[in-house]
FIKOL-499913 format. One line per field, with one value per atom (N, C-alpha, C): x, y, z; atom name; chain; residue number from 1. Coordinates in steps of 0.02 Angstrom, whole numbers, padded with zeros to 5 digits. Layout:
<rs>
east	(X ...)
north	(Y ...)
up	(Z ...)
a	(CA ...)
c	(A ...)
k	(NUM ...)
</rs>
This chain:
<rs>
east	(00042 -00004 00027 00022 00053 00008 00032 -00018 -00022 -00077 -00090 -00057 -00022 00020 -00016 00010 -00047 -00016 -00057 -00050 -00081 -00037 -00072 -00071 -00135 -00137 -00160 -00126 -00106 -00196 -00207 -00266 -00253 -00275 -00279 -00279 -00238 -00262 -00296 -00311 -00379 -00354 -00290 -00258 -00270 -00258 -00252 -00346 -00378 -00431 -00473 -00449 -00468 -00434 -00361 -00340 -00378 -00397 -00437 -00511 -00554 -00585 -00588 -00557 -00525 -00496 -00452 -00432 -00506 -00548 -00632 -00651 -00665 -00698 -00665 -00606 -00579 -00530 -00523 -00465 -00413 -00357 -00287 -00258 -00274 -00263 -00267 -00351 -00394 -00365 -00330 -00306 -00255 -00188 -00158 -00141 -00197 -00223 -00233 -00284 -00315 -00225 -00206 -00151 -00095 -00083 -00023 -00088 -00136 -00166 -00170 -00172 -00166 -00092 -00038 00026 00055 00011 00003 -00005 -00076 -00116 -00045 -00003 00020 00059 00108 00150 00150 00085 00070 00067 00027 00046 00098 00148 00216 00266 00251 00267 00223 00170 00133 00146 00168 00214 00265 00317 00399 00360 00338 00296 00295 00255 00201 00297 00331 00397 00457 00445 00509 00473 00426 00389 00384 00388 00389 00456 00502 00577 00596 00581 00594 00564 00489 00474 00496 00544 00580 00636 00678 00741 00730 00681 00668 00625 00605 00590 00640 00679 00757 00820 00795 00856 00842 00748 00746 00742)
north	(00827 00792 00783 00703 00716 00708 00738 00742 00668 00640 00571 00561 00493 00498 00520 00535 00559 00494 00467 00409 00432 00427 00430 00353 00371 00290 00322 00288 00277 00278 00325 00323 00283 00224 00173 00200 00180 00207 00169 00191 00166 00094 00098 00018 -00009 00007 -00051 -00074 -00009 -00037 -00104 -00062 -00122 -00200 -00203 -00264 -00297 -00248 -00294 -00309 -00271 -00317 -00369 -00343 -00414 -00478 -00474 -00544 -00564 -00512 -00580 -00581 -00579 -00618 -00644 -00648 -00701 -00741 -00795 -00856 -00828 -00855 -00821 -00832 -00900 -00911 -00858 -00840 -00793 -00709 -00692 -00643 -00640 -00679 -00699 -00686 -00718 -00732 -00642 -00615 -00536 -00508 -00495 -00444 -00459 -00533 -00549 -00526 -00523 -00486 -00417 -00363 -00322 -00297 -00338 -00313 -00333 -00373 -00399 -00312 -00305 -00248 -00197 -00179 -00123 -00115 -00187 -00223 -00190 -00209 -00207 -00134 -00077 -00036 00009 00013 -00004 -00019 -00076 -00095 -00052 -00020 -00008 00064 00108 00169 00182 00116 00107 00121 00075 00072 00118 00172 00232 00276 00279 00321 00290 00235 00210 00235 00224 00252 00312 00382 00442 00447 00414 00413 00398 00348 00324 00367 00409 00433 00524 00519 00582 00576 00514 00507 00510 00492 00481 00563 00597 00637 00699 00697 00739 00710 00655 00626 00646 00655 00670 00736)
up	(02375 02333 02264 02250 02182 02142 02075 01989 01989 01946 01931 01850 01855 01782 01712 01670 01621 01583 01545 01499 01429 01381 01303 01286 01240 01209 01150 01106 01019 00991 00959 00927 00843 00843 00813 00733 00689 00587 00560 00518 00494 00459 00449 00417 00501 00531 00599 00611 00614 00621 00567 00511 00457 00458 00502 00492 00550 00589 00642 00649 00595 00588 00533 00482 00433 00471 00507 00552 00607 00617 00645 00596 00511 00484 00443 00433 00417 00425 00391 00417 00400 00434 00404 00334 00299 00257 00187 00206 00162 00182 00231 00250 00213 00212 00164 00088 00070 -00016 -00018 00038 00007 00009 00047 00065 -00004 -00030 -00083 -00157 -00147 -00211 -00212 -00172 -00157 -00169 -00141 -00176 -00230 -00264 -00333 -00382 -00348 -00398 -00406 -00326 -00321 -00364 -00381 -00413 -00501 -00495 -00574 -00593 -00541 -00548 -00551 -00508 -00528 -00595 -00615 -00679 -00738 -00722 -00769 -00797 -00727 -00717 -00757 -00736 -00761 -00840 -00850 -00980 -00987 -00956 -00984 -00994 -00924 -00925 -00985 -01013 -01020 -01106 -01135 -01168 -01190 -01160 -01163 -01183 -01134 -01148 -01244 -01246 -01333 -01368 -01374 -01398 -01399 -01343 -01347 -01369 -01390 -01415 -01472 -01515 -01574 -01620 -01578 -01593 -01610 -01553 -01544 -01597 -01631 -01658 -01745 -01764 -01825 -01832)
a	(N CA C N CA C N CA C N CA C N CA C N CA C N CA C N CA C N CA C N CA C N CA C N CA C N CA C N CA C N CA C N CA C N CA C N CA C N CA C N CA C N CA C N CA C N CA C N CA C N CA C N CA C N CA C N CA C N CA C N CA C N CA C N CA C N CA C N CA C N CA C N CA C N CA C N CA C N CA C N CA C N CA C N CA C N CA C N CA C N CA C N CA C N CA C N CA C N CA C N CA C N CA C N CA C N CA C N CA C N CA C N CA C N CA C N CA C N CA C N CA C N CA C N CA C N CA C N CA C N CA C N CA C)
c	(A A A A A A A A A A A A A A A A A A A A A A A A A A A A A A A A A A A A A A A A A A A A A A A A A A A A A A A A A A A A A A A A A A A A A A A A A A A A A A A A A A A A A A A A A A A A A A A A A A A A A A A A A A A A A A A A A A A A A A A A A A A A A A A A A A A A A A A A A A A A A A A A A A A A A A A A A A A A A A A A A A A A A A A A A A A A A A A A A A A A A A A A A A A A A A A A A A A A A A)
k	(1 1 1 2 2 2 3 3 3 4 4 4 5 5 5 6 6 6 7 7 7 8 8 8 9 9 9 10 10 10 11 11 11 12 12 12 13 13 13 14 14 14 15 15 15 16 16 16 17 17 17 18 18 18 19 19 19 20 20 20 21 21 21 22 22 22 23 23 23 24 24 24 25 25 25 26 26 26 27 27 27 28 28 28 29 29 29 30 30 30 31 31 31 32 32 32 33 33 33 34 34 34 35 35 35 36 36 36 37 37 37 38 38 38 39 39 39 40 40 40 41 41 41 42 42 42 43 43 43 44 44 44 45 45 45 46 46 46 47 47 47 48 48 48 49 49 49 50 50 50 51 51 51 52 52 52 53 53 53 54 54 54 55 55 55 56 56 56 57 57 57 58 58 58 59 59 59 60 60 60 61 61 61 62 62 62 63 63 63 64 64 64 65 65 65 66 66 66)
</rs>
């Protein structure tokens, strides 16, 4: 008698679930537009990171220098 195959199936993340129901309610276009604003925001945060560090930086050269 043989064992019956055991099969795993991929329990879905919560990004997959969300892209799927984002793609039924909306058009791709608008799927699109959300996702390039979203790596807009990340973007900016990012850049906003690099200021605050590059910032601390000058204000520690200048402090060490007088």
């Amino acid at each position: 008698m043989q064992a019956a195959p055991v099969r795993a199936t991929a329990i879905p993340s919560v990004t997959d679930a969300l892209r799927a129901v984002e793609s039924l309610l909306m058009s791709g276009g608008q799927r699109t537009a959300r996702r390039n604003a979203w790596t807009s925001v990340l973007e900016d945060r990012r850049r906003a990171k690099d200021r605050v560090e590059a910032q601390l930086v000058l204000e520690q050269s200048l402090t060490s220098h007088s």
